[in-house]
C-alpha positions in Angstrom: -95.7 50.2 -108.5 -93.1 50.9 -111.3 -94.3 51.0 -115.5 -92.2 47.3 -115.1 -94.0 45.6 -112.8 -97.1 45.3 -115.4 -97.4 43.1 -118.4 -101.3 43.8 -118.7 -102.8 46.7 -119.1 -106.1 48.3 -120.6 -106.4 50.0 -123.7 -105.8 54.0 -123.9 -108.8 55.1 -125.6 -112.0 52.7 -124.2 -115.4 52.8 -125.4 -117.6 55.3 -123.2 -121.4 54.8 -122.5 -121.8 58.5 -121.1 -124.6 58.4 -118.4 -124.5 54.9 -117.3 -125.9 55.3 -114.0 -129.5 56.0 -116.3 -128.9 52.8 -118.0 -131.2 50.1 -117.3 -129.4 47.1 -119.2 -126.2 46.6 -121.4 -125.4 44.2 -123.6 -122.4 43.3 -125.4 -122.2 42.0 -128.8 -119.1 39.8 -129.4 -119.2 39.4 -133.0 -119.2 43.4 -133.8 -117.5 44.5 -130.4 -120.5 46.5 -129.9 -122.1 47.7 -126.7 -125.4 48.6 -126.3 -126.6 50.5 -123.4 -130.4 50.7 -123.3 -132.4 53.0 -121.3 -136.5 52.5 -121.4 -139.2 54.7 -120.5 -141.6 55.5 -122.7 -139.9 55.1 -125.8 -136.5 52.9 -125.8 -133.3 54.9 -125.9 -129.9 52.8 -127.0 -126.9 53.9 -127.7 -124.3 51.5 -129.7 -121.0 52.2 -129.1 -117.9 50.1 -131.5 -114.4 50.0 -131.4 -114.2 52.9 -134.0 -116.5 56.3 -134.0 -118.1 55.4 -137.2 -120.1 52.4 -135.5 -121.7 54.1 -133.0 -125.2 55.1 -133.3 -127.8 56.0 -131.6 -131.5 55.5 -132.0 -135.0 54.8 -130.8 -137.6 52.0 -130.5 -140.8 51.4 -129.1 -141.4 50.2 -125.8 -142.8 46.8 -126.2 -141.4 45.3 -123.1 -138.3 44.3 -121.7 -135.1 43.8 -124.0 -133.4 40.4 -123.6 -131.1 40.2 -126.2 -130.0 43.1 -129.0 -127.3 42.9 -132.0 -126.8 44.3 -135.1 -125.9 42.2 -138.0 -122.4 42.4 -139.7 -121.9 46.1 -140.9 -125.0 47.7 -138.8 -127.4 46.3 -142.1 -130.2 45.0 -139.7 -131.0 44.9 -136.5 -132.8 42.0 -133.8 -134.1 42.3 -130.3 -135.3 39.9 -128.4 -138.0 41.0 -126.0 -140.0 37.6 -125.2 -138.6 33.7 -125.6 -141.0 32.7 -128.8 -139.8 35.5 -131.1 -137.8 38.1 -132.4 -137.9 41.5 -133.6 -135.9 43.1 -136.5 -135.0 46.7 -137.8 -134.1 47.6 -140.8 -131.0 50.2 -141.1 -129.9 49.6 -144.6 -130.3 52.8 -146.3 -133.5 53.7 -148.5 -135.2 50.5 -146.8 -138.4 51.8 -144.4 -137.7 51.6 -141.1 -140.1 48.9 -139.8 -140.1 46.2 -137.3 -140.9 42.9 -138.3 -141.0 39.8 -136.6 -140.4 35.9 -136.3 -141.3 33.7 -133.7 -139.3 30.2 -133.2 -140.5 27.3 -135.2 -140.5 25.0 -132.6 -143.5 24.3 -130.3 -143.2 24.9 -127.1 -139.7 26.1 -127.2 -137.9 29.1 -125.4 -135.4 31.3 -127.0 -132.1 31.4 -125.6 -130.7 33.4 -127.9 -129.8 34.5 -131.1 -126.2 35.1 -133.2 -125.6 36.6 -136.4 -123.0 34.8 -138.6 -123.7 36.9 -141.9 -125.2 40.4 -143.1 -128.6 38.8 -143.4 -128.0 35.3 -141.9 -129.1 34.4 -137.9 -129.4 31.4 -135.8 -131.7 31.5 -133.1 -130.7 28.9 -130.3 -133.7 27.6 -128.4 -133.9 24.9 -125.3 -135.0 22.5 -127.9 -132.6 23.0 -130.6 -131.6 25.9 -132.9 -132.7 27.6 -136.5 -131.1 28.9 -139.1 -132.5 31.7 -141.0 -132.2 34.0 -143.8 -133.5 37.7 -143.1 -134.8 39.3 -146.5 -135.1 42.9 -145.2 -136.5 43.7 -148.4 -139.4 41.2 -147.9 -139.6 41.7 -144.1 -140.0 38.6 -143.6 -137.4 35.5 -143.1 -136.5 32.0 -144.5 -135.7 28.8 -142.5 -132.7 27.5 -144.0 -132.3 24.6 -141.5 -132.9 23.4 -138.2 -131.9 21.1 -135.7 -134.1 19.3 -132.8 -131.5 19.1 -129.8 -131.8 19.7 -126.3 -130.1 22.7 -125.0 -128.9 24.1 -121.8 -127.6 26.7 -123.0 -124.6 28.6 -125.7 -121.4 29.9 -126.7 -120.6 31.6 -130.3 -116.9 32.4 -131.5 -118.0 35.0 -133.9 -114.4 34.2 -135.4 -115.2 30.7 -137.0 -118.9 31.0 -136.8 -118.9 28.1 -134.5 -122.0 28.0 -131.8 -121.3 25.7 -128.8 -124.6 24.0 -127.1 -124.8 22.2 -123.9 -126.9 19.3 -124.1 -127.7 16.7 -121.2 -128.8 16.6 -117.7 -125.2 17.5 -116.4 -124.5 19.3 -119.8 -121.4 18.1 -120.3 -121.8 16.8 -123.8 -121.1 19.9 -125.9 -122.0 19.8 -129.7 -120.6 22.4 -131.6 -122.1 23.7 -135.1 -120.3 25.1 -137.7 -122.1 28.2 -140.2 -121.0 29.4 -143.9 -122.2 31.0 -146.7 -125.7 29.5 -145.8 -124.7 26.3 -144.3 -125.2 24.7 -141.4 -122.4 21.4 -140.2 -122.8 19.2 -137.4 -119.4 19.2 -135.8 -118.4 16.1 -133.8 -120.0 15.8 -130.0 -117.2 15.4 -127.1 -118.3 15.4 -123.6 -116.1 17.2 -120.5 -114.9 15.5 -117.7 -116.0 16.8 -114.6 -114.7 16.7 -111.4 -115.7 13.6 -109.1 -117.8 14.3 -106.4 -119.5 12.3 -103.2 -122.3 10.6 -104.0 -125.2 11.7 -104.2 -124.1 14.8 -105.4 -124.0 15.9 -109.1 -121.8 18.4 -111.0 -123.6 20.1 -114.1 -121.1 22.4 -116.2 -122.2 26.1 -115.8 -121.7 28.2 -119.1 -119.0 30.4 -116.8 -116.5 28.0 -116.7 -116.1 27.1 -120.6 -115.3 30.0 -122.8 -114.6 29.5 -126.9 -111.5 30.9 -128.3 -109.3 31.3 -131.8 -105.7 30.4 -130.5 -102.8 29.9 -133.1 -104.7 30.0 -136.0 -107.1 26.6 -134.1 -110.6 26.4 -131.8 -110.3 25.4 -128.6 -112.7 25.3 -126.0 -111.8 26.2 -122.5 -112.8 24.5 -119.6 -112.6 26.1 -115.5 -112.3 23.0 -114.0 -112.2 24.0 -110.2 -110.9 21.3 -107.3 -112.2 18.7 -106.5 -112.4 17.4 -102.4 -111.3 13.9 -103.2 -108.5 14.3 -105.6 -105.2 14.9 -104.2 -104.9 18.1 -106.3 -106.8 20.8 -104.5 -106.0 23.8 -106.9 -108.4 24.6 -110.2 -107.0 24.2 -113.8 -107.8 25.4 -117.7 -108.6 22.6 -120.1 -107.6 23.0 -123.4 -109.9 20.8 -126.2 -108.9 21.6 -129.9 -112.0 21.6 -132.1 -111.1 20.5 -135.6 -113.6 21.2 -138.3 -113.6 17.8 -138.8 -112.6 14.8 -137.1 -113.1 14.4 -133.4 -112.7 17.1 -130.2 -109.4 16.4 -128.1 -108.2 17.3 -124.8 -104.9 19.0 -126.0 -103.5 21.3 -122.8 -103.7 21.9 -119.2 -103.1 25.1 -117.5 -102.0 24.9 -114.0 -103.5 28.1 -112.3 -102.3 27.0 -108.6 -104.5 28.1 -106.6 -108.4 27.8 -106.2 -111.5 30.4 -106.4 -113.3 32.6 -109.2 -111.7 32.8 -112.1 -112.2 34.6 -116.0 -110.8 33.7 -118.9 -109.7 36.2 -121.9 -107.5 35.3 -125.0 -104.9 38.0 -126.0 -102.1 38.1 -128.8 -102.5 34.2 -128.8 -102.0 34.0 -125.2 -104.4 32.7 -122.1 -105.0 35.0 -119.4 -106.5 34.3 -116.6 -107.8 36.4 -114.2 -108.1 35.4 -110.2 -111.0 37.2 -108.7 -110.0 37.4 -104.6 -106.4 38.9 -105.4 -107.2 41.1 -108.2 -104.2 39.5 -110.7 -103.7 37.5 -113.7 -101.5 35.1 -115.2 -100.6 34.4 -118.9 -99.8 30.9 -120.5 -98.5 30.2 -123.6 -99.5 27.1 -125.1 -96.7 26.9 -127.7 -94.0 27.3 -124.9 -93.9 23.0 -124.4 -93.3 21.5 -121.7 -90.6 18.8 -122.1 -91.6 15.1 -121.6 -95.2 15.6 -121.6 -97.7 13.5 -124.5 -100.8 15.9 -123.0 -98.9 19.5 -122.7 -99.3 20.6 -119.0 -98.3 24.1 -118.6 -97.5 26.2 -115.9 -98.0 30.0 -116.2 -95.3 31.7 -118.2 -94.8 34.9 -115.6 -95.7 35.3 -111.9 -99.5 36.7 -111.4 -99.8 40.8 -111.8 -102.7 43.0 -111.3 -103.5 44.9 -114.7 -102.4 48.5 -114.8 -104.7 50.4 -113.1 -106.4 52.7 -115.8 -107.5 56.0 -113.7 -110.9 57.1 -114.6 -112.1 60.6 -113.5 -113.3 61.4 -110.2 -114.7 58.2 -109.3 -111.7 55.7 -109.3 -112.7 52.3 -110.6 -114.0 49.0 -108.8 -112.1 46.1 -110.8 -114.8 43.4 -109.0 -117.6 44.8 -111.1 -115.9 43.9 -114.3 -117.4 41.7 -117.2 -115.2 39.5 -119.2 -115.8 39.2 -122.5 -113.8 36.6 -125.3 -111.7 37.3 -126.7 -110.2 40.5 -125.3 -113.1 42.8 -123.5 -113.1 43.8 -120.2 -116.6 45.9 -119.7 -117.2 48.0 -116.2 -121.0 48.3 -117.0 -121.6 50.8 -113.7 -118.8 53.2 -115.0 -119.8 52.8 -118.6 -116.4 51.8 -119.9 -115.0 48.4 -122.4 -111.7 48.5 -122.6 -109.2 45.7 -124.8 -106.8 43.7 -123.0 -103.3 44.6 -124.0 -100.5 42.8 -123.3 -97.4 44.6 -122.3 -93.8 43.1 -123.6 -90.8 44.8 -122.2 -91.9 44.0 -118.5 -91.7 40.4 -119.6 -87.8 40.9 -120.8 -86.9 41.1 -117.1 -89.5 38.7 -115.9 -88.6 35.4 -118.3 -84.9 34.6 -117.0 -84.7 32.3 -119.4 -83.0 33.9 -122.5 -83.9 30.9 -125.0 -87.4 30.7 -123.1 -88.4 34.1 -123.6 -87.2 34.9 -127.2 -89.5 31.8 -128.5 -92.5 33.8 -126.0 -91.8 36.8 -128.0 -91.3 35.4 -131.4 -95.0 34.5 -130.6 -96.1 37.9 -130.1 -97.8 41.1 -132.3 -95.1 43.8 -131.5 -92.0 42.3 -130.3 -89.3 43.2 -133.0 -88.0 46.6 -130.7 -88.4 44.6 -127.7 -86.5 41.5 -129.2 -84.0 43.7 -130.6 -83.7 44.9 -127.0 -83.3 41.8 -125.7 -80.4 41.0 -127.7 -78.4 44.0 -126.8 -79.4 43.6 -122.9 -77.9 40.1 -123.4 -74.8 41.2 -125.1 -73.7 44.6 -122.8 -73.3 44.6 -118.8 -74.8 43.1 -115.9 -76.8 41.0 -118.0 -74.2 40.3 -120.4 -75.1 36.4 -121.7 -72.4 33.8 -122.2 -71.4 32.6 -126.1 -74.1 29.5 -125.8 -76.8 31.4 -124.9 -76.2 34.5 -127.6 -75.6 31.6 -129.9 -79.3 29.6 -129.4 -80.8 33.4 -129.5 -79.2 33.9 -132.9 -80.5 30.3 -134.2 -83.8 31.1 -132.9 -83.9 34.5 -134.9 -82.1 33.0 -137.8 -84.7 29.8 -138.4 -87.5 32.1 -138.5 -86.1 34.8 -140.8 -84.9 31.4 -143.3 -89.1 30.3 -142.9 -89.8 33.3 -144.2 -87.4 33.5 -147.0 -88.3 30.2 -148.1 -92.2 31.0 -148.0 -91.5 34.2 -150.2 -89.3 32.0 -152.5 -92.2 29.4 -153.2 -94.9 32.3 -153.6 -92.2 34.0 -156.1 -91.7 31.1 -157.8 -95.6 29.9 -157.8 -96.2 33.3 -159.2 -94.0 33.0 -162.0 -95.3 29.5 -162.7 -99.0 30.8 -163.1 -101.8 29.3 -161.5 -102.1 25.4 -161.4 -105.7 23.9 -162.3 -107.2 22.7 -158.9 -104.8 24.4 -156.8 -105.8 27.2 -154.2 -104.6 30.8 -155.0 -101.5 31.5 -153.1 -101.3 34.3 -150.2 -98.0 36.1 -150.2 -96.3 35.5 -146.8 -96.7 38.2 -144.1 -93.7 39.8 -143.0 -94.5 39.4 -139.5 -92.4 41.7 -136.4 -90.8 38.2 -136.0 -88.8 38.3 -138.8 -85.8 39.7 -137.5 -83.3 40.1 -140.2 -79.9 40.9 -140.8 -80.2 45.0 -141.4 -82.3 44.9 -138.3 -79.5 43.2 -136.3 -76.6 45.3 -137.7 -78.9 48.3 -137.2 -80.0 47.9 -133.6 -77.3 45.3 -131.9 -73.9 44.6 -133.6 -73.0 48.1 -135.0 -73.1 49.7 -131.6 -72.1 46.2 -129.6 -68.5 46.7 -131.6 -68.0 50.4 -130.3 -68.3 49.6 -126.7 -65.4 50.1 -124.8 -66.2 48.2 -121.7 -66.3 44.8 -123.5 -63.3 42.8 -124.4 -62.4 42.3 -128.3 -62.4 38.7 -128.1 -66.0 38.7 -126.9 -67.2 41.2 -130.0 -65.4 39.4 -132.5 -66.7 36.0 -131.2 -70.2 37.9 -130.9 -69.8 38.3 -134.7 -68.6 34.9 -136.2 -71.4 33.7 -133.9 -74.3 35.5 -135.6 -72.5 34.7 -139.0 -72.2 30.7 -138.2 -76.0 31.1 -137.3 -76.9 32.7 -140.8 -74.4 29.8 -142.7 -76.2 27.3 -140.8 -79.1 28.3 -142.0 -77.9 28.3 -145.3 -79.1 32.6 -145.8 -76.5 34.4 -147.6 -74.4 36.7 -145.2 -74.8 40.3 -145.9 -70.9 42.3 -146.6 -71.7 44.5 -144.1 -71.6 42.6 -141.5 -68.0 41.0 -142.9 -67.2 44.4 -143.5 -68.1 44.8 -139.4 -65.9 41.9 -139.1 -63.0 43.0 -141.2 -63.0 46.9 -139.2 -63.1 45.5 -135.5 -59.9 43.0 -136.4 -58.1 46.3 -137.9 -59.4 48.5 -134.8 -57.5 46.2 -132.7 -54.6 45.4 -135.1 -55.5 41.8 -135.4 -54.1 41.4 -139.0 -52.7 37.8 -138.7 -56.5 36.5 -137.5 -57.8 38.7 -140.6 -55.6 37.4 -142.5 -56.6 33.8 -141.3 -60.5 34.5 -141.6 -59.4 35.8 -145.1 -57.1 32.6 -146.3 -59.6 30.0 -144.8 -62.9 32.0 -146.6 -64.4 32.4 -142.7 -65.5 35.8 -144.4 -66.8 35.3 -148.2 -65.3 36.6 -151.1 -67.3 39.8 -152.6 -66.7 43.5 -154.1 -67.6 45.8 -151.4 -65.3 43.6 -149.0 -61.9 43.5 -151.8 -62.8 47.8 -152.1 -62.2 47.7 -147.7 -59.6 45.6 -148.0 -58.3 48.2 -150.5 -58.7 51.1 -148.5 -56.9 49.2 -145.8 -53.6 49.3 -147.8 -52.3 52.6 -145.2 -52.9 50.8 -142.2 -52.3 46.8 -143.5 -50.1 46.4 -146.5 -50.7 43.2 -147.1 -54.5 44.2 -147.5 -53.8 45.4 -151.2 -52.8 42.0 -152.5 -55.8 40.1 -150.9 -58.0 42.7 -152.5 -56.8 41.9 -155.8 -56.9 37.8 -155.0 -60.4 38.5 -153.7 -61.4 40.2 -156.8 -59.7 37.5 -159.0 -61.5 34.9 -157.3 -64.8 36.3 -158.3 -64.0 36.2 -161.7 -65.3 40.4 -161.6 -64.9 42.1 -164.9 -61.5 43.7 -165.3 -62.2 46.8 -165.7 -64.4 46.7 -162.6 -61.2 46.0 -160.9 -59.2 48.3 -162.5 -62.4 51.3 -161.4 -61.6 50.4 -158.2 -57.8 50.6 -158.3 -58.2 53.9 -160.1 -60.7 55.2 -157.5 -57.9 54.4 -155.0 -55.6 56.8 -157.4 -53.5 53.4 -157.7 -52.6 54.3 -161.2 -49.9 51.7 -161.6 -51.3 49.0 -159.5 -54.3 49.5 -162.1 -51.8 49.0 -165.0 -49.7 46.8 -163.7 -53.3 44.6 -162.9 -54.4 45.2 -166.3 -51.0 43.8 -168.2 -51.1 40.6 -165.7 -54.2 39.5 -167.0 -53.7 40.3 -170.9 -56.0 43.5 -171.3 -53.7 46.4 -172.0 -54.5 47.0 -175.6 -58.0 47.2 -175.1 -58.1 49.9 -172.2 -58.5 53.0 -172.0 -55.9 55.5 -172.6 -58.2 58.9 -171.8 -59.3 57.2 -168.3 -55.6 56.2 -167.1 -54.6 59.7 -168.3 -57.5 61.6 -166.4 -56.7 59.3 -163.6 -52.8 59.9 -163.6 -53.6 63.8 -163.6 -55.6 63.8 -160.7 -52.5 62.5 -158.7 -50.6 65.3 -159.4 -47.9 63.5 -159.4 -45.9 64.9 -163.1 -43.5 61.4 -163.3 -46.5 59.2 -162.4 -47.9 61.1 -165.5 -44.7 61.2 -167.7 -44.8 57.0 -167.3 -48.6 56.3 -167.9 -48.3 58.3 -171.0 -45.3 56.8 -172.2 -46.6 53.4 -172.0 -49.4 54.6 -174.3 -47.1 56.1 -176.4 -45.1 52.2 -177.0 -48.7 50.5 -177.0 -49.9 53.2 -180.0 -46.5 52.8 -181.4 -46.8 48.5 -181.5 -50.5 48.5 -182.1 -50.4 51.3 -185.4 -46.8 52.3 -186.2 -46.9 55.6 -184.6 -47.1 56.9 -180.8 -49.8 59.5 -182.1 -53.5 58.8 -179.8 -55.9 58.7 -182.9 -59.0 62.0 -182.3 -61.2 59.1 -181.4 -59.2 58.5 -178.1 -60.1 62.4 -176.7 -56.2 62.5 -175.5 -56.2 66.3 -177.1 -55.3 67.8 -173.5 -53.4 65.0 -172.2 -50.7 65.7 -174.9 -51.4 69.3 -174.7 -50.2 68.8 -170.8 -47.4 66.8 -171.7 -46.1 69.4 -173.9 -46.4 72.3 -171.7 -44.4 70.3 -169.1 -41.7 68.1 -170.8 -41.7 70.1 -173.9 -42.8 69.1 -177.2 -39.4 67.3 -177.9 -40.5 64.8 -175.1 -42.8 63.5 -177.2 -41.9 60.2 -179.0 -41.1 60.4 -182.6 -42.5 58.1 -185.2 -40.6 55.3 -186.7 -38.8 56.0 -190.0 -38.2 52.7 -192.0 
């Protein structure tokens, strides 16, 4: 198979358990992407290996039985084990503090430990069949502190390490979930919601199994996932992903549903705010977006965004790999315990350009996504060169797409600007300054990577580019974000390229391309090739009420010597100027008679302004008359006025 056929793939450099063969059991933690891989025998061996070399560590224990459970709290501070179901062991590994277990058996009578999570440094829940406990660890005491508890029955777990939310399955069929919220020592009660299950014959009962609901962080919200498979008496035979949005507060509700279209064993990961799932028997996986809506739908039924692909085979060493022995862990870990490897899900994005027909379809998916500006950028000149060349309506609802979410962003930095410069307001929240996401696509990019090439193509027609351009332009107006002069300035050179002058000249008259400096100084330099060019300059720079001796610069700069003076008398300025600087510019020209009539005229303005054509030392005009002399002769020069 070609690079393009796969938009998932495994990370490059995956966590590696050397020796796993000798392993007896491996655990993964989910809230410090740890693995531990524990070998007993004698004394316990485990190696912890992180998503960066610093967090692994290796390290010994006693063997006091069998481990069930083993995580290390936030930052590697203290470590639990679970070896029996009334208690748990703890570690310290905080530097200077002695290196002794301690212990703490469950509170409740009775009770069985399930589990245990960590959701601070020094703070753990330990979730039992009859309810769970919250605790404080004081390493320093050895000991620990019940903070609270709660007497529930429990089937069993989840935990989304990201919002420190723990998800327990309570009643006979343990579909009433009742989710619990941890911070900064506190324990909430979220609201209770139960799952519908499938309807089956009587007297058959369902109960909801713990792999076929996963907890997740998508778009910023909670949702909990659940694998409904098919049910025998419904006249829909294939399985589907529930979606239920978990508030913080306020009640659970049944938000999306994922059509997955066939049946059999399925897994579930989240990546880049996508669902994937992953269908067992044929070794593929399909991704869904639940932002991409589904028109003329009040509960958001969604089929998969892409057709189903295996991931891209990773080749390990010598042995190959065996994709049916993988462990799926949220949001984005794929373990293969017997080869000792835990790899991130990655989603590829420039297999998706040629996957997603739809133009408008795909550029919201990718807007969506971590890395997309190269591939969006892409995407837009795929769409405006060859084969795949799009038509005007299409480029046009890419551009708006582009354009709304570069204007978001400007407006979100304008109100943290402007909230900055207003100081903090009492009982307000301090503000974050707005990320500059890969989404915001703006208009340097576009000029950069799209338009300035798109114009130089040869194989597409004129009218196309230039309607191309006043496209993305109408876009940015529309949007009310001020259009940059170089991509007027793109404008003005592709009209010129293909001698266009009357539409120029229209776009120009009818302000379809906006009045500014660097636009009248092109038009200026366009005076050789468009005559008329010179006087729209010059209206252009009038219009914008510019300093006059900012347009006089740029007449001079043009060696327009004349133009400059003849510019300068029109408005009323010439007995302010600048002798030296029309001199020095009149030099440069080499042209003797254009220099013989700029310094006459300064000759008549000294003679009306002070009585005499004399430049006074302050001007610096020493050479100029110097120059003057040695080519007209010093009987050239004008005489004073006798009375």
């Amino acid at each position: 198979m070609s690079e393009e056929h796969y938009y998932l793939e495994l990370c490059e450099n995956p966590v590696q358990f050397e020796n796993a063969s000798s392993v007896n059991n491996v655990f993964f933690d989910e809230a410090n992407k740890q693995v531990f891989a524990v070998r007993s025998g004698g004394a316990t061996g485990v190696v912890v290996k992180g998503p960066e070399d610093k967090s692994s560590v290796a390290f010994r224990m006693d063997d006091k039985g069998e481990v069930k459970c083993i995580k290390f709290s936030i930052g590697n501070k203290i470590l639990a084990v679970q070896r029996t179901p009334k208690s748990v062991d703890f570690i310290n590994f905080i530097p200077d503090y002695p290196h002794l277990e301690f212990s703490q058996e469950c509170k409740m009578k009775n009770a069985s430990i399930l589990g245990f999570c960590w959701t601070n440094w020094n703070e753990i829940v330990f979730i039992t069949d009859q309810g769970i406990e919250f605790y404080q660890v004081l390493p320093d005491k050895r000991s620990l502190k019940l903070l609270k508890s709660q007497s529930i029955n429990v089937n069993w777990y989840m935990y989304c390490p990201e919002t420190a939310v723990i998800l327990l399955s309570t009643t006979f069929q343990g579909n009433v979930l009742q989710p619990f919220a941890f911070k900064s020592g506190t324990m909430s009660k979220m609201s209770k919601f139960e799952i519908e299950l499938p309807v089956v014959p009587k007297p058959a009962k369902l109960n909801l199994s713990e792999r076929d609901i996963a907890v997740a962080n998508i778009y910023g919200q909670l949702y909990v996932m659940y694998l409904k498979h098919h049910s025998r008496t419904t006249d829909s035979p294939c399985a589907e992903v529930i979606l239920y949005q978990l508030p913080r507060e306020g009640s659970c509700k049944k938000t999306n549903v994922l059509k997955l279209n066939t049946t059999g064993k399925f897994a579930l990961n989240v990546v880049d705010n996508l669902v994937v799932v992953h269908h067992q028997s044929t070794q593929t996986s399909i991704i869904f977006d639940i932002k991409l809506r589904e028109p003329d739908c009040a509960l958001n039924v969604h089929q998969p965004v892409l057709p189903p692909r295996s991931i891209h085979p990773y080749r390990i060493p010598l042995t190959g790999i065996d994709s049916s022995s993988w462990s799926v862990f949220q949001p984005d870990i794929i373990i293969s315990a017997s080869e000792g490897y835990q790899w991130y899900l990655q989603v590829k994005l420039p297999p998706t350009v040629n996957l997603l027909q739809d133009k408008g379809k795909l550029i919201d998916f990718l807007l969506r996504r971590r890395d997309c500006k190269m591939v969006i950028l892409s995407v837009c000149s795929q769409m405006l060169n060859g084969e795949d060349k799009g038509s005007l309506p299409v480029v046009a609802t890419v551009f708006d797409k582009l354009n709304q979410v570069f204007k978001e962003y400007l407006e979100a930095e304008q109100t943290y600007t402007v909230a900055m410069e207003s100081g903090p307001s009492r009982g307000s929240a301090a503000r974050e300054r707005p990320v500059r996401t890969q989404a915001v696509i703006d208009q340097s990019d576009m000029y950069t990577h799209v338009l300035s090439s798109f114009t130089e193509k040869k194989d597409v027609s004129h009218k196309f580019i230039i309607a191309v351009l006043m496209e993305y332009i109408r876009s940015l107006n529309q949007v009310q974000i001020t259009v940059q002069h170089y991509l007027y300035e793109l404008v003005i050179k592709t009209l010129v390229h293909h001698s266009l002058f009357y539409m120029l000249h229209q776009f120009l008259q009818y302000h379809v391309l906006s009045d500014s400096k660097p636009l009248a100084c092109l038009l200026l330099s366009l005076e050789g090739t468009y005559p008329a060019a010179h006087q729209l300059s010059l209206d252009m720079l009038k219009r914008l009420s510019t300093a006059n001796d900012e347009i006089v610069e740029v007449l001079l700069s043009k060696q327009q010597v004349l133009g400059a003076l003849r510019f300068i008398r029109s408005v009323g300025g010439n007995d302010n100027i600048s002798a030296r600087k029309f001199l020095d510019a009149a030099l440069q020209t080499a042209d003797q008679m254009l220099f013989y009539t700029i310094f006459r005229f300064f000759e008549q303005r000294n003679l009306r302004l002070r009585g005499s054509p004399s430049f006074n030392p302050g001007e610096h005009c020493e050479e100029h008359v110097v120059y003057f002399k040695q080519v007209f002769g010093e009987q050239a020069l004008m005489k004073q006025a006798t009375v």
